[in-house]
C-alpha positions in Angstrom: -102.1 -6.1 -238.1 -100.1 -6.6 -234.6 -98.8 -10.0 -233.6 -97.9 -11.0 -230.4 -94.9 -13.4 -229.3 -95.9 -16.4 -227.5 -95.2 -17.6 -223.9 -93.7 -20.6 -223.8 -96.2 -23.5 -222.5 -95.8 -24.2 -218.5 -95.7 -27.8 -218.6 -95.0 -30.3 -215.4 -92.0 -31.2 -216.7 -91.1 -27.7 -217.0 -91.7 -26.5 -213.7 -90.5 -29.8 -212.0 -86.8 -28.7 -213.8 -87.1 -25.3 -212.8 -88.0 -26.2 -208.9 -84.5 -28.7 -209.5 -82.7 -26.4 -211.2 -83.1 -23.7 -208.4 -82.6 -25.9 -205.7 -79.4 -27.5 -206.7 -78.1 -24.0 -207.4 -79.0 -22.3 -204.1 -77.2 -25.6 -202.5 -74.0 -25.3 -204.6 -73.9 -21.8 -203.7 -75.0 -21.6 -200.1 -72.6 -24.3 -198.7 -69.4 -22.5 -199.8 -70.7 -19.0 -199.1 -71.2 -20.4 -195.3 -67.8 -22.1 -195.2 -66.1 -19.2 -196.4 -68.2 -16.4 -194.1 -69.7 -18.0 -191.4 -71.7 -16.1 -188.6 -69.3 -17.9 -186.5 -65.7 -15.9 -187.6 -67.2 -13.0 -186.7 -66.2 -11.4 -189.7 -66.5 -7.6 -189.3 -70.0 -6.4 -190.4 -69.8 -5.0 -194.7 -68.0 -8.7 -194.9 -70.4 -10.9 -194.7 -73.5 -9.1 -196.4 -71.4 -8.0 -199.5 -70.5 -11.7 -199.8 -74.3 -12.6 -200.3 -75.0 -10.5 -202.5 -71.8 -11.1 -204.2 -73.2 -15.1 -204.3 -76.7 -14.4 -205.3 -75.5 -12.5 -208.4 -72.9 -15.2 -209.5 -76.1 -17.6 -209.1 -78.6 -15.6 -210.7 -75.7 -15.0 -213.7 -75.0 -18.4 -213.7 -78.7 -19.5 -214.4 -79.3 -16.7 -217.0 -76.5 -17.3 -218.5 -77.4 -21.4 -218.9 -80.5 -20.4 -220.8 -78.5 -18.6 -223.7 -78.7 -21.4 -226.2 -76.7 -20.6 -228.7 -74.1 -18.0 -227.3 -70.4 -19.5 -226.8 -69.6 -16.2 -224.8 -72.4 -17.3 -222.2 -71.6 -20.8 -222.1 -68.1 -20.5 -221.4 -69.1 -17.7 -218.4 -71.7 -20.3 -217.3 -69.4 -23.2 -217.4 -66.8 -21.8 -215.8 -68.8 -20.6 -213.2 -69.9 -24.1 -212.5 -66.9 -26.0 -212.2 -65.8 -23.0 -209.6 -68.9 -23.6 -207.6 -68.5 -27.2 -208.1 -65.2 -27.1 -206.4 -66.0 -24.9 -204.0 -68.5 -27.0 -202.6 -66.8 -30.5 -202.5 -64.0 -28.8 -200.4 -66.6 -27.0 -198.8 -68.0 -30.0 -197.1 -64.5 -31.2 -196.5 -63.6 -28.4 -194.2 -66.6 -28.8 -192.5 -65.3 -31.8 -191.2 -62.4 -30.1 -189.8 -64.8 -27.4 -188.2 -67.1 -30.4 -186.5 -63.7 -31.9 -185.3 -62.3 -28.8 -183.9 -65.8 -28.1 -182.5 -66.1 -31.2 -180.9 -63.1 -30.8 -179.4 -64.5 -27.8 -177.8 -61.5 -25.4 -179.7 -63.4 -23.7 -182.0 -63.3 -19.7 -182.1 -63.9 -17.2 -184.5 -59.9 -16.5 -184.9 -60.0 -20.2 -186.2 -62.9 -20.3 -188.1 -61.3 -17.5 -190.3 -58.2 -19.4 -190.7 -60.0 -22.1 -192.0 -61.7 -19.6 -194.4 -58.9 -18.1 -195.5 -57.3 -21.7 -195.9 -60.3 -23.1 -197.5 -60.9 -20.2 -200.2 -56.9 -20.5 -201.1 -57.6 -24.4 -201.8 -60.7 -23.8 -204.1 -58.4 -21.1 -205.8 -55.5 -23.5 -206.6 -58.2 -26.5 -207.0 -59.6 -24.3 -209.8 -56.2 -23.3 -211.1 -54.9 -26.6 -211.3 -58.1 -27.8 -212.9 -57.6 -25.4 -216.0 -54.6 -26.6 -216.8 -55.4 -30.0 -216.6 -58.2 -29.3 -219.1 -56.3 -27.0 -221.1 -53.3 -29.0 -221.9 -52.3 -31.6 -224.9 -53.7 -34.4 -223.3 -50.7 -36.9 -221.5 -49.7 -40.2 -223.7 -50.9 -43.3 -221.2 -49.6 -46.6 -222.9 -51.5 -50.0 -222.2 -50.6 -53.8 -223.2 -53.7 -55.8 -224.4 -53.3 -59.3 -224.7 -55.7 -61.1 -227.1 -55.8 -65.1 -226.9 -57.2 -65.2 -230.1 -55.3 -62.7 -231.9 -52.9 -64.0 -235.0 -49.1 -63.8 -233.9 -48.7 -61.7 -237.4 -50.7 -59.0 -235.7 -48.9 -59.1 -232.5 -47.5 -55.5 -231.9 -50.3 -53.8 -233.4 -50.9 -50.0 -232.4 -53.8 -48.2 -232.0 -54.1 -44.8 -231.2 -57.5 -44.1 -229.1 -58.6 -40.7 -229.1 -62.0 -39.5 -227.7 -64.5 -37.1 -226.3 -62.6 -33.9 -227.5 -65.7 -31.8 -227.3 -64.7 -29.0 -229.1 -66.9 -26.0 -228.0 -67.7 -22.7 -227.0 -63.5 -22.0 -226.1 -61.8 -22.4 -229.3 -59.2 -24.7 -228.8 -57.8 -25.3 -232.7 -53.9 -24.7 -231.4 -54.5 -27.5 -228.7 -56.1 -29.3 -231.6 -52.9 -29.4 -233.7 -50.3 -29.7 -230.6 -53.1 -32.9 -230.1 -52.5 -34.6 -233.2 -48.8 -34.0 -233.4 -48.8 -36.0 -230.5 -50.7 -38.2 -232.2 -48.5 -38.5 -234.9 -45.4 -39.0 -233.0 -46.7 -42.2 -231.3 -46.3 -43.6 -235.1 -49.6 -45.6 -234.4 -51.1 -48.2 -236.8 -54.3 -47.3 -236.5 -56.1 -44.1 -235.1 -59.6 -44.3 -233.5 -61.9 -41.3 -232.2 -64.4 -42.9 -230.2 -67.1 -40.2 -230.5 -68.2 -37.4 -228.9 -66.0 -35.3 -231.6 -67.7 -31.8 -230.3 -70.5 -29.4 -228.9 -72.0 -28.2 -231.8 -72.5 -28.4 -235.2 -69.5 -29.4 -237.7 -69.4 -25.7 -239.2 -69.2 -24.1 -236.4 -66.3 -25.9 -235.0 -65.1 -26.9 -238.0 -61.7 -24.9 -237.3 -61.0 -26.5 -234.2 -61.7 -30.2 -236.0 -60.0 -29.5 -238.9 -56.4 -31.1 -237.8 -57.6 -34.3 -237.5 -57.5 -34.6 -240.9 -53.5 -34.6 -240.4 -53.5 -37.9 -238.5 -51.4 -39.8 -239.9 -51.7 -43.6 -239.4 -52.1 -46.4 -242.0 -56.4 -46.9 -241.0 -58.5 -44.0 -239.2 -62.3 -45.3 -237.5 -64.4 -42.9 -236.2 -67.8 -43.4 -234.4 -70.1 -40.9 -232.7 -70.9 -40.4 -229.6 -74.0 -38.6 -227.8 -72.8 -35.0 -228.3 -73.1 -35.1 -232.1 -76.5 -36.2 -232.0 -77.3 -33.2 -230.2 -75.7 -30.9 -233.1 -76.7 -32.9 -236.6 -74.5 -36.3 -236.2 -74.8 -36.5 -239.8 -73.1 -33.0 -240.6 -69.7 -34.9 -238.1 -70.1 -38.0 -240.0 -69.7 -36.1 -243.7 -66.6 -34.2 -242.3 -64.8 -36.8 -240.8 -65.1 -38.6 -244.2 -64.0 -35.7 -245.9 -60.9 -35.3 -243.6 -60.1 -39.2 -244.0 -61.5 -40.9 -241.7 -64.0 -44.3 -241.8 -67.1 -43.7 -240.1 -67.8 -47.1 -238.6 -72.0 -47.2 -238.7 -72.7 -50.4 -237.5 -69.9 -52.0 -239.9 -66.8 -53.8 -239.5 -63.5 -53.8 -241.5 -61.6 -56.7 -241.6 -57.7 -56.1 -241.6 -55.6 -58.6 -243.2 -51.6 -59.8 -242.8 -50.3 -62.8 -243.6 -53.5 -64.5 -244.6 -55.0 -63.5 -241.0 -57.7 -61.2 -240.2 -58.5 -58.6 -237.4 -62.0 -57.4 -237.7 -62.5 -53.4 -236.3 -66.6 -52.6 -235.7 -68.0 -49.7 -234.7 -72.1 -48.5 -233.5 -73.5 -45.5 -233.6 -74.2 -44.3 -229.7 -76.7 -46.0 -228.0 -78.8 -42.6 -228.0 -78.5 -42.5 -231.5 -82.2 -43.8 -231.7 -83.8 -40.9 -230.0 -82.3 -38.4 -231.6 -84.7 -37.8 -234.6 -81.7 -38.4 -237.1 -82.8 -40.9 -239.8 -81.7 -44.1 -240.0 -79.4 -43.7 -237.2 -79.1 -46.5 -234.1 -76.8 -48.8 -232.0 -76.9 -52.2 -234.0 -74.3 -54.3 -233.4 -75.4 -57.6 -235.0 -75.4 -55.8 -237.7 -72.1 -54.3 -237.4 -70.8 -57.8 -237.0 -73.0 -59.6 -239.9 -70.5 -61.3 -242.0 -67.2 -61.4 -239.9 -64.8 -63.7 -240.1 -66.3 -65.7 -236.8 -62.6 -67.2 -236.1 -61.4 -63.4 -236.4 -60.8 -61.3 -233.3 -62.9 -58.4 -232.9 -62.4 -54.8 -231.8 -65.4 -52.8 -230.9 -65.4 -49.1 -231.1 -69.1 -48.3 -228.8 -68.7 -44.8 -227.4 -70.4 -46.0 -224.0 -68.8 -48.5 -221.8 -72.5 -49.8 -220.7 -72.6 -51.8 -224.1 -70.0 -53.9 -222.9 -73.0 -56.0 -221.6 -73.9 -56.5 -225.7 -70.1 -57.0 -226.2 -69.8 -60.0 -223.6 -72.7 -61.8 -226.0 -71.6 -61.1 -229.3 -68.3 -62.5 -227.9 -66.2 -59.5 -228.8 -62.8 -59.1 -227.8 -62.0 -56.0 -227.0 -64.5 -52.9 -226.7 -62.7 -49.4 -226.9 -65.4 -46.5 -225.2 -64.7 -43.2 -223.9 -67.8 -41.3 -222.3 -66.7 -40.8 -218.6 -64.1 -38.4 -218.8 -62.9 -40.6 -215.9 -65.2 -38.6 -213.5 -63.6 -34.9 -214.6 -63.9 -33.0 -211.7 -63.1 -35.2 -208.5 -65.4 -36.8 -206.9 -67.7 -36.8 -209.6 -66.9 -40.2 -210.8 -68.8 -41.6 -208.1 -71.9 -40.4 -210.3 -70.6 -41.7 -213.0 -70.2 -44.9 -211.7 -73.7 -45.3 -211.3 -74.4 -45.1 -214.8 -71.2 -47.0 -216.3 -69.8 -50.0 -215.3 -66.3 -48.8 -215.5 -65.0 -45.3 -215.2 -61.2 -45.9 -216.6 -58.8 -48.1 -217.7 -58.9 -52.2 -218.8 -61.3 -53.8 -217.6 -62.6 -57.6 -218.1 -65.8 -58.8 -218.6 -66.9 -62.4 -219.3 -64.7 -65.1 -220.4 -63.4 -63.4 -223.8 -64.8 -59.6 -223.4 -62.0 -56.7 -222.2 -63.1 -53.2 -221.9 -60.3 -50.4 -222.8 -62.8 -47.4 -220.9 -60.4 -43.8 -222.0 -60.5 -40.8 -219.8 -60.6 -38.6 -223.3 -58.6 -36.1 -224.8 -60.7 -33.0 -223.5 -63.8 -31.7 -221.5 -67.6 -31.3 -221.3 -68.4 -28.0 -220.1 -66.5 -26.5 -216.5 -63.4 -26.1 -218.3 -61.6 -28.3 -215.7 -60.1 -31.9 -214.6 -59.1 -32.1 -211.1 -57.8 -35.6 -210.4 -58.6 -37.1 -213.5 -55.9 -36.0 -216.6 -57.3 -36.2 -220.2 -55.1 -39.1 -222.1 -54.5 -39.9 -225.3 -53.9 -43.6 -225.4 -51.8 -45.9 -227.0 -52.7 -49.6 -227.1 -50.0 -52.4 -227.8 -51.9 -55.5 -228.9 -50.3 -58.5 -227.9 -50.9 -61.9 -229.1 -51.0 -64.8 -226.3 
């Protein structure tokens, strides 16, 4: 007896991606392939037709590539192939201004429209290089004062250490992990928090590349999730970072005594922790706060800046999030923006309610930051 494989359903939804999917793709593509080799240069004839082709194949790779679940050979290819076309086409459009000016101006020839190709495809080249290494390397220390009203003097001084959004993935990165938390370790934090988003994929298969942050070493370690992991079995993140030392905050608080005065550190799971199909997993945070010391200070760890709104009416102090990247890959943070109230840095909100929003320590997909450096951050909090 003979079975045959089935086709996958064709579905609305389906098609409607697919339709998206292709036009986005033939737009990221086509802008730089005409800023590059324009009809207008007059490029001499094998330029211009090998470029296409050149073009179509990177597209069609890209796309293939994308629907390799599974495969960290295709997804870095993919990736990288997107933050390369990304580039190209931001400074794409940004040389077209220079074109429009020059042919406006009535000076435009094909002598200078090469020039600008040749100028424009050197830019994207050291755009993309530059990016790299910006991904690439132990993420810069960035130090910030917080004052708290309501904090006790005896915890004035207090460090934290706020690590987030390392995303281990499909480039194994387990030497940047370690160079990571020996800067980590030379801060001589207090406290250490990860604020989620730990990794693309599932806790054994990056589990080499996590593994050093069981060598933090600070007095407390909290540790919430972010969206990622509930895209690769949160659960399976949670169980190792306990085993490696660290407290996974699940809508909980710890209080944090000295002298007879308390600090009170929460955490939530992600806000898309209630979708995911993981049991018994979602964003509470009246439950994460049920039983505090109500005269205590709070710190929130909530992966997502857009909970500061939830923050603000518990009357939280400070929220600590990570999500944005800062943007990534300029000018993408305009996007972002959309979505989060804050992109990066301290922020205020509501009478009591500051937002610490950190760029993160590494990168989602294109392995790339262009105007927007990874961080580890250091927090100083300071007593009014």
């Amino acid at each position: 007896m003979t079975t045959t494989a089935t086709r996958p359903r064709i579905t609305v939804r389906r098609v409607v991606f697919t339709l998206v999917l292709f036009s986005v793709t033939t737009l990221l593509f086509w802008v730089p392939f005409e800023g590059l080799f324009a009809a207008s240069a007059e490029w001499p004839d094998p330029v211009r037709p090998i470029a296409a082709v050149v073009f179509v194949a990177a597209a069609i790779t890209m796309i293939a590539l994308f629907t390799q679940r599974g495969s960290d050979r295709a997804a870095r290819i993919s990736q990288f192939l997107l933050g390369f076309v990304w580039i190209a086409f931001v400074w794409t459009l940004i040389s077209d201004v220079v074109r429009l000016g020059l042919a406006l101006g009535g000076v435009e020839n094909p002598f200078r429209s090469r020039f600008i190709a040749v100028l424009l495809a050197v830019l994207i080249v050291t755009v993309t290089v530059y990016g790299v290494y910006e991904a690439m390397r132990v993420p810069r220390i960035k130090r910030q004062d917080v004052t708290i009203p309501r904090l006790d003097p005896a915890f004035d001084g207090l460090t934290v250490a706020v690590i987030t959004d390392t995303h281990y993935g499909a480039i194994n990165r387990a030497k940047w992990s370690r160079g990571m938390v020996d800067a980590v370790n030379e801060l001589g934090a207090d406290i250490a928090v990860h604020v989620g988003d730990i990794a693309d994929g599932t806790a054994e298969q990056r589990l080499e590349q996590a593994t050093p942050l069981g060598d933090v070493n600070t007095e407390h370690r909290f540790y919430i999730t972010g969206n990622h992991e509930y895209y690769s079995n949160a659960q399976g993140w949670i169980d190792l970072m306990t085993r490696l030392g660290w407290k996974a905050l699940r809508n909980e608080h710890v209080a944090l005594e000295r002298g007879g005065a308390k600090l009170v550190f929460a955490g939530v799971d992600d806000v898309t922790a209630s979708h995911s199909g993981e049991p018994g997993h979602a964003a509470d945070l009246a439950l994460a706060l049920r039983g505090a010391d109500s005269s205590a200070p709070v710190v929130l760890l909530a992966h997502q800046p857009s909970e500061i709104r939830k923050a603000v009416d518990a009357g939280v102090d400070l929220q600590l999030s990570g999500h944005t990247h800062g943007g990534q890959i300029w000018p993408f943070h305009y996007l972002v923006r959309l979505q989060q109230p804050v992109v990066a840095g301290l922020s205020r909100h509501g009478d009591r309610t500051q937002l610490y929003t950190s760029r993160g320590a590494g990168f989602w997909g294109p392995p790339m930051r262009v105007f927007a450096p990874s961080e580890i951050t250091l927090l100083t909090l300071k007593a009014s």
